[in-house]
Kinemage of the C-alpha trace (Angstrom):
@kinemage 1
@onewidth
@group {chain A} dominant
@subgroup {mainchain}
@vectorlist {calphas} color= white
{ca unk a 1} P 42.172 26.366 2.453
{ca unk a 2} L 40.578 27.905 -0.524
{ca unk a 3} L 36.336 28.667 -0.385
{ca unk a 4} L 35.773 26.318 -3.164
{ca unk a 5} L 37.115 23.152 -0.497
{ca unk a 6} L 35.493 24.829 2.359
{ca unk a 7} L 32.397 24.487 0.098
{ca unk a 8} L 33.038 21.209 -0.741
{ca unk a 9} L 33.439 19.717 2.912
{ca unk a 10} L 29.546 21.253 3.711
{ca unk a 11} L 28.297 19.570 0.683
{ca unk a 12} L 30.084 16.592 1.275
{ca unk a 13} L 28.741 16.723 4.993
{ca unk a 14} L 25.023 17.309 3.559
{ca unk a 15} L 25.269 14.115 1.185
{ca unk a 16} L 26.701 12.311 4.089
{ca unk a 17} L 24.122 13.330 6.455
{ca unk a 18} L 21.266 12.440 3.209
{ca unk a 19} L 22.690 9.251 3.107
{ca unk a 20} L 22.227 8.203 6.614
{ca unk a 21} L 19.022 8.843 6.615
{ca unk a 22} L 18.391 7.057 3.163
{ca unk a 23} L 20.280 4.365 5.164
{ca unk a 24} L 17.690 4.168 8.264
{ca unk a 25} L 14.740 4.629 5.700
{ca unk a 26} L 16.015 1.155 4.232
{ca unk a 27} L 16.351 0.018 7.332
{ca unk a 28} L 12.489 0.523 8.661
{ca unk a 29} L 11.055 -0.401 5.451
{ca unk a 30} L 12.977 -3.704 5.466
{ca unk a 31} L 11.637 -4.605 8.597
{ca unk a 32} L 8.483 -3.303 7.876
{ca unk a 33} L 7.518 -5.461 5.210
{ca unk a 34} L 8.072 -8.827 6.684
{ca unk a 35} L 6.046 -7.739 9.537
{ca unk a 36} L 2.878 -6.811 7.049
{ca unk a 37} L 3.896 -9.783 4.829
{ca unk a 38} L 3.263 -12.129 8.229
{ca unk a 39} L -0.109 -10.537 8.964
{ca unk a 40} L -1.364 -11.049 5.177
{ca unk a 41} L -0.413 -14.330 6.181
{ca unk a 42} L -2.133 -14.738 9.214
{ca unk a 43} L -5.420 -13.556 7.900
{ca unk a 44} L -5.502 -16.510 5.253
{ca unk a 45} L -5.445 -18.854 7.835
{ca unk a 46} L -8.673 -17.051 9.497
{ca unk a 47} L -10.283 -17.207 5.864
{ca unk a 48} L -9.595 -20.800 5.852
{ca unk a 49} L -11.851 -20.733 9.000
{ca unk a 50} L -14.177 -18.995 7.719
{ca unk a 51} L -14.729 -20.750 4.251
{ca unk a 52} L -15.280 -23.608 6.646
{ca unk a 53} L -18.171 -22.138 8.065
{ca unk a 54} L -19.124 -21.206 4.393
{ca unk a 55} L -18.992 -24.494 3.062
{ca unk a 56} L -20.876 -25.858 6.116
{ca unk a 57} L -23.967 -23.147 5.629
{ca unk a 58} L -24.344 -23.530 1.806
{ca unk a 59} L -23.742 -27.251 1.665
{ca unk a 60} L -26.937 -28.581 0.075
{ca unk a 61} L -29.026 -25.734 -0.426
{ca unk a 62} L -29.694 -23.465 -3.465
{ca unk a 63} L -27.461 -20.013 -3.456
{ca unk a 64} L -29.339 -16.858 -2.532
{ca unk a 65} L -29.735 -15.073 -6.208
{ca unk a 66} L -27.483 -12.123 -6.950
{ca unk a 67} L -29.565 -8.729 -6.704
{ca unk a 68} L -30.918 -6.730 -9.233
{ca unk a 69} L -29.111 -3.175 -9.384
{ca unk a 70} L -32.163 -0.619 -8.812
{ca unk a 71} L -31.939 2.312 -11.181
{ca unk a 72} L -30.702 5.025 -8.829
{ca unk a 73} L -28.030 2.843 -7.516
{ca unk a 74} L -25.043 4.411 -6.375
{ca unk a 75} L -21.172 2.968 -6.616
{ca unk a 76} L -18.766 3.245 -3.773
{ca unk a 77} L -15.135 2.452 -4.292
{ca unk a 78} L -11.948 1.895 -1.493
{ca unk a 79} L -8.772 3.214 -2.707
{ca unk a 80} L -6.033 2.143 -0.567
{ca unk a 81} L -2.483 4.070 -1.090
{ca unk a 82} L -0.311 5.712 1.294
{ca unk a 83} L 0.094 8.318 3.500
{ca unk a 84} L 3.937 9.126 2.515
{ca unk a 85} L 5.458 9.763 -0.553
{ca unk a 86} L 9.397 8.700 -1.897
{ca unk a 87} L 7.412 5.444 -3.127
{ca unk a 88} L 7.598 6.163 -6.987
{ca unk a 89} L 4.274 6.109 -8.675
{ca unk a 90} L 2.707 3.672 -6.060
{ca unk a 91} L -0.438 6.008 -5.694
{ca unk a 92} L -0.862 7.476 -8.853
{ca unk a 93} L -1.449 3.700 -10.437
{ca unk a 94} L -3.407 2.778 -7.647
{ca unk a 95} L -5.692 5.907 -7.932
{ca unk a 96} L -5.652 5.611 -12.086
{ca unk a 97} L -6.806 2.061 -11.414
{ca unk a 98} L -9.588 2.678 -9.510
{ca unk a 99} L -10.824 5.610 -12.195
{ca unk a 100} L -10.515 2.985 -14.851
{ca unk a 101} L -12.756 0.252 -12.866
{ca unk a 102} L -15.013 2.918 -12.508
{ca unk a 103} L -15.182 4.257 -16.133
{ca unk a 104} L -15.986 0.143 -16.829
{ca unk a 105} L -19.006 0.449 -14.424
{ca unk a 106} L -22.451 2.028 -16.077
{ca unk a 107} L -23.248 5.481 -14.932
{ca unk a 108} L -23.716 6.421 -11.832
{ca unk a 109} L -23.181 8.593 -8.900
{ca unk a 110} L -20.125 7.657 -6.985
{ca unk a 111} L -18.138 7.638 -3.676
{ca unk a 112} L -15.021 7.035 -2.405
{ca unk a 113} L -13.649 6.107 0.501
{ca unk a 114} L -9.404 7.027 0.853
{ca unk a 115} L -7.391 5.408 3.233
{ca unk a 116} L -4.089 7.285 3.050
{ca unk a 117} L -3.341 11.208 2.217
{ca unk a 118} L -1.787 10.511 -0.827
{ca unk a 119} L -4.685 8.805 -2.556
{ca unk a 120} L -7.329 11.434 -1.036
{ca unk a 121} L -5.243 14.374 -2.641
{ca unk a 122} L -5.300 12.657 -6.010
{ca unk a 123} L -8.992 11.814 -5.961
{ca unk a 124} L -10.057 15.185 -4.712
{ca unk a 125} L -7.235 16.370 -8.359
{ca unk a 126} L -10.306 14.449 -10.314
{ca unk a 127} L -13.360 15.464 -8.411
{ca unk a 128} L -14.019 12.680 -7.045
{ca unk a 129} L -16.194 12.829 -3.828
{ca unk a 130} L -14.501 11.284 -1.190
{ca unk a 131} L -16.827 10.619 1.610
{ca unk a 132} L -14.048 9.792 4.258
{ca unk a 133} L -10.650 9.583 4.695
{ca unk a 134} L -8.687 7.387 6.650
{ca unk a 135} L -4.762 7.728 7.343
{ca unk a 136} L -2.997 4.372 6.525
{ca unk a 137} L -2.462 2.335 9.771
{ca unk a 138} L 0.744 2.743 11.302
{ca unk a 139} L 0.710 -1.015 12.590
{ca unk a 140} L -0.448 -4.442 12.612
{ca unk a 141} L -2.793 -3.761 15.510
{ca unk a 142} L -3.898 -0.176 14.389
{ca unk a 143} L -5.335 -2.292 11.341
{ca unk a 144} L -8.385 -3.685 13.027
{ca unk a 145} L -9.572 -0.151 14.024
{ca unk a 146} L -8.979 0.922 10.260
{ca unk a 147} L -11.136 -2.309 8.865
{ca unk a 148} L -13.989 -1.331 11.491
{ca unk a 149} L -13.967 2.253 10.513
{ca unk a 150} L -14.299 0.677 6.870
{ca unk a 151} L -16.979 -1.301 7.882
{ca unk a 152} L -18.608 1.620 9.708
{ca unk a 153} L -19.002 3.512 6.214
{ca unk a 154} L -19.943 0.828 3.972
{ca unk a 155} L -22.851 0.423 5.789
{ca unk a 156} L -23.739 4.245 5.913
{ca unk a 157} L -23.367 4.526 1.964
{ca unk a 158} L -25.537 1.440 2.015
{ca unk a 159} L -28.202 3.168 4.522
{ca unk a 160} L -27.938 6.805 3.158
{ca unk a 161} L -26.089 6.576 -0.228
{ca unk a 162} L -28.086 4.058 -1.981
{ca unk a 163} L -24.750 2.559 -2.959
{ca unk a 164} L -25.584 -0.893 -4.359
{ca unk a 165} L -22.142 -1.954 -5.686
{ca unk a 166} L -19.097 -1.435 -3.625
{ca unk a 167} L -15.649 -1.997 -5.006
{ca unk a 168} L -12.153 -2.550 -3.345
{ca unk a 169} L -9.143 -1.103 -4.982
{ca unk a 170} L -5.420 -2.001 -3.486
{ca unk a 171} L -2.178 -3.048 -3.832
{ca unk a 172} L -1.059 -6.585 -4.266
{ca unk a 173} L 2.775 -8.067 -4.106
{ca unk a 174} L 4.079 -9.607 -6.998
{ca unk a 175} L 7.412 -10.891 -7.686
{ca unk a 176} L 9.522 -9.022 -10.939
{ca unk a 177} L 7.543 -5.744 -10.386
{ca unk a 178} L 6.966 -5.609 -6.642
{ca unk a 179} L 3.022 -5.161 -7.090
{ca unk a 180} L 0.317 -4.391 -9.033
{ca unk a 181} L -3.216 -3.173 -8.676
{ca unk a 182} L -5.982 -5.252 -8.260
{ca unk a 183} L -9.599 -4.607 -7.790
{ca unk a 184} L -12.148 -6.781 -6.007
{ca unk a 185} L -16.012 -6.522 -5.645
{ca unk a 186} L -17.184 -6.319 -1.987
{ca unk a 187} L -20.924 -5.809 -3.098
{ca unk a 188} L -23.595 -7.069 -3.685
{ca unk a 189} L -21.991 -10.172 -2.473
{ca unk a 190} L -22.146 -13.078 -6.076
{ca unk a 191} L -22.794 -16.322 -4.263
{ca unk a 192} L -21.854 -18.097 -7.406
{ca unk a 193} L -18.261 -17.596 -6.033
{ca unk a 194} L -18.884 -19.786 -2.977
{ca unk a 195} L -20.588 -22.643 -5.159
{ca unk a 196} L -17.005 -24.903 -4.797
{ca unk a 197} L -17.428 -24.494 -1.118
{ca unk a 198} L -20.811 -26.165 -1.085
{ca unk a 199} L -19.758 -28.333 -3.373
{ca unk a 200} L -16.552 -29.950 -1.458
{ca unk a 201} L -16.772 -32.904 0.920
{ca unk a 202} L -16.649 -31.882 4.264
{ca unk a 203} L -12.802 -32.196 5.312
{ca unk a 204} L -13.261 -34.350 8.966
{ca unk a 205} L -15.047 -37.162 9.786
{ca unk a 206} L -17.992 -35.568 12.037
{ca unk a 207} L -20.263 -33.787 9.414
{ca unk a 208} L -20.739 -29.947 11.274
{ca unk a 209} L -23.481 -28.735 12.991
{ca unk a 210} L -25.082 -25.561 13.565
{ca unk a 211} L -28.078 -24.586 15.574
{ca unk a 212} L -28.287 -20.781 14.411
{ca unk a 213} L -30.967 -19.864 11.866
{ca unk a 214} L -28.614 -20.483 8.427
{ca unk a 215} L -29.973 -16.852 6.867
{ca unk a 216} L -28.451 -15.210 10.438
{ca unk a 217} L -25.036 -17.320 10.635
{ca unk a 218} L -24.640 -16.991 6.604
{ca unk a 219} L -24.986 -13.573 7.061
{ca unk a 220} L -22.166 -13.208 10.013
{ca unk a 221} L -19.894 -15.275 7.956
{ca unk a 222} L -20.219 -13.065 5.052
{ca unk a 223} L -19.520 -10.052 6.913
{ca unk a 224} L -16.439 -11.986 8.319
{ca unk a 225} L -15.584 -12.586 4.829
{ca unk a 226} L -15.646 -8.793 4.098
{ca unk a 227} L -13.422 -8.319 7.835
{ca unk a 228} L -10.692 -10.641 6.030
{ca unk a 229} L -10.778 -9.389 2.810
{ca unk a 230} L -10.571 -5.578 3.507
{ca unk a 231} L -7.571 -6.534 6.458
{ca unk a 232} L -5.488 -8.564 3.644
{ca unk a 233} L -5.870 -5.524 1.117
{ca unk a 234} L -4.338 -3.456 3.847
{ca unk a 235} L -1.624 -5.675 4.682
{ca unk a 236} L -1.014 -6.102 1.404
{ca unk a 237} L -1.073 -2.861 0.200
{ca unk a 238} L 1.181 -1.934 3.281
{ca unk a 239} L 3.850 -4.072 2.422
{ca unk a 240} L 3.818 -3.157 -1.403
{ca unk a 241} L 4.632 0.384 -0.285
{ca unk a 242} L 7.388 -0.248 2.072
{ca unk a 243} L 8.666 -2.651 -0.765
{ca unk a 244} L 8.368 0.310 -2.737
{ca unk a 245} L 9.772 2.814 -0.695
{ca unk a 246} L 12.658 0.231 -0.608
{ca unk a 247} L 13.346 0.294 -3.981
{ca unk a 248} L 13.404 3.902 -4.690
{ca unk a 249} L 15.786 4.218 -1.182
{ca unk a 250} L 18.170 2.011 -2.950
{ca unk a 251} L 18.625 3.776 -5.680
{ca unk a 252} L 18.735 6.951 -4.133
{ca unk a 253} L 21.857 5.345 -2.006
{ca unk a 254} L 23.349 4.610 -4.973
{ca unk a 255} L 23.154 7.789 -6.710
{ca unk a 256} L 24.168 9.269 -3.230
{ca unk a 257} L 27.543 7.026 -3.093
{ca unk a 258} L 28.132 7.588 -6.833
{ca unk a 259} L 27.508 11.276 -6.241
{ca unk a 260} L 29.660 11.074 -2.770
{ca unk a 261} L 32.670 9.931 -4.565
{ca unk a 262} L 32.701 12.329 -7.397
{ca unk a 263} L 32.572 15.402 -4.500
{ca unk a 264} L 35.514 13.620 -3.062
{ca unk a 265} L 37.694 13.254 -5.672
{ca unk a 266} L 36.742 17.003 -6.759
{ca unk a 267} L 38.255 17.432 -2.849
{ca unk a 268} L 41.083 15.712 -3.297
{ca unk a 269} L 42.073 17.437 -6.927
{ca unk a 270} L 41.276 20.929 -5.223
{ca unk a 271} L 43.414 19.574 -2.108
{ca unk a 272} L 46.498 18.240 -4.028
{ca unk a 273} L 46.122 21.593 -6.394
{ca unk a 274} L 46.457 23.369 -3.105
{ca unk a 275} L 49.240 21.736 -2.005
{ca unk a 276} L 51.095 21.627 -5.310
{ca unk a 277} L 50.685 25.497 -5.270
{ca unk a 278} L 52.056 25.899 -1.703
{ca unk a 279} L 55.331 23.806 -2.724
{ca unk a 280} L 55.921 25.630 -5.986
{ca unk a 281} L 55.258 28.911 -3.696
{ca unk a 282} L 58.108 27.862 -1.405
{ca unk a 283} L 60.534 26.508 -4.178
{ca unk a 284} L 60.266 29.537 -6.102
{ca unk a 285} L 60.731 31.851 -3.072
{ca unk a 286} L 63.932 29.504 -1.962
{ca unk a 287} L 65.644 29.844 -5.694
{ca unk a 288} L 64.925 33.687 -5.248
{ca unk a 289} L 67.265 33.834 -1.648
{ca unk a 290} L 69.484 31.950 -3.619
């Protein structure tokens, strides 16, 4: 066996072994993104719940006024991305997005808030501060602690920042392209976005009840409303970059099987060449005893 076939066994051994773990990858993130897709789901039925508490609190009464933005106002932005790479260009837009909603804002100082390493290193790449990072939660259940920890800070920028206007800036699935980025605003809260609630008949036949001062209970609803809202961006976000990662591991498993079976055929030439050599060896040698 020549060195050019013992060469081509190892690297035909080292695309083998690549393409088993392409093969798992595939496997995990297939799985994965059912399980975030169900949880996205999940949390729209708890909206549902709580835009019935919504529409019972502002049924009938005038809509608290949106703020005025104070001139030292500060803007806080969440950027959620990933923690990984191998998921194409899944952070970069993500990031970009969030630098254009920001450019669209007037001027002022701003923070940011990363929840995955990815999108921390590219905001640091453009200078901009980044007041805490969070790794991207490895599970359904690790996704509460993340949302609380989100909470957590928005209310510390609010204390200590003076940030008036917070935005949130994630993934969301689509069908053709897998997902796209989309941009929400958390704060100040625009009540003029609840209006259809207080406008719609109550759904049952018992007309609801609450004994709770209505500033209080709106108040808890509201930050429920931000609870659901920043737990479906993760989700959602979560599942666009497993979809991701999806994609790009099937086309790397089809480059590695196209690339497989161009090493083996080089084999088998430098085999049969081999061989061919070896016979013409022997023949020649036999016509020589002859």
């Amino acid at each position: 066996m020549t060195q050019t076939q013992e060469s081509l066994q190892r690297r035909i051994a080292t695309v083998q072994d690549l393409g088993a773990v392409v093969r798992t990858m595939k496997a995990l993130s297939g799985a994965t993104i059912r399980q975030y897709e169900n949880a996205a789901t999940a949390v729209g039925e708890y909206y549902r719940t709580v835009e019935l508490g919504l529409r019972a609190v502002l049924h009938g009464v005038p809509l608290p006024r949106l703020p005025h933005r104070p001139p030292d106002a500060a803007v806080g932005v969440i950027v959620i991305g990933s923690d990984h790479g191998l998921c194409g260009r899944f952070n970069e837009l993500i990031v970009q997005h969030a630098v254009d909603e920001l450019k669209q804002l007037p001027p002022a100082p701003h923070y940011a808030l990363a929840v995955g390493a990815q999108v921390q290193m590219r905001l640091d790449e453009l200078q901009c501060p980044v007041t805490l990072s969070l790794p991207t939660p490895g599970s359904v259940t690790a996704m509460t602690r993340t949302v609380e920890q989100l909470l957590l800070e928005i209310d510390r920028w609010r204390s200590q920042e003076k940030v008036f206007e917070v935005l949130l800036v994630h993934h969301s699935p689509t069908g053709r392209s897998l997902y796209r980025a989309q941009s929400m605003r958390l704060l100040p809260v625009d009540f003029r976005h609840f209006r259809p609630l207080g406008e719609q008949p109550w759904p049952g036949r018992s007309l609801p009840y609450f004994s709770q001062d209505r500033a209080a209970l709106l108040a808890a609803l509201i930050r429920q409303y931000f609870l659901v809202m920043l737990f479906r961006a993760c989700a959602e976000s979560l599942a666009c970059e497993h979809a991701a990662r999806l994609a790009v591991m099937q086309r790397a498993d089809k480059n590695i099987a196209e690339h497989l079976q161009v090493l083996n055929n080089q084999y088998r030439q430098q085999r049969q060449s081999a061989i061919t050599e070896e016979l013409q060896d022997i023949i020649a040698g036999g016509l020589y005893l002859d």
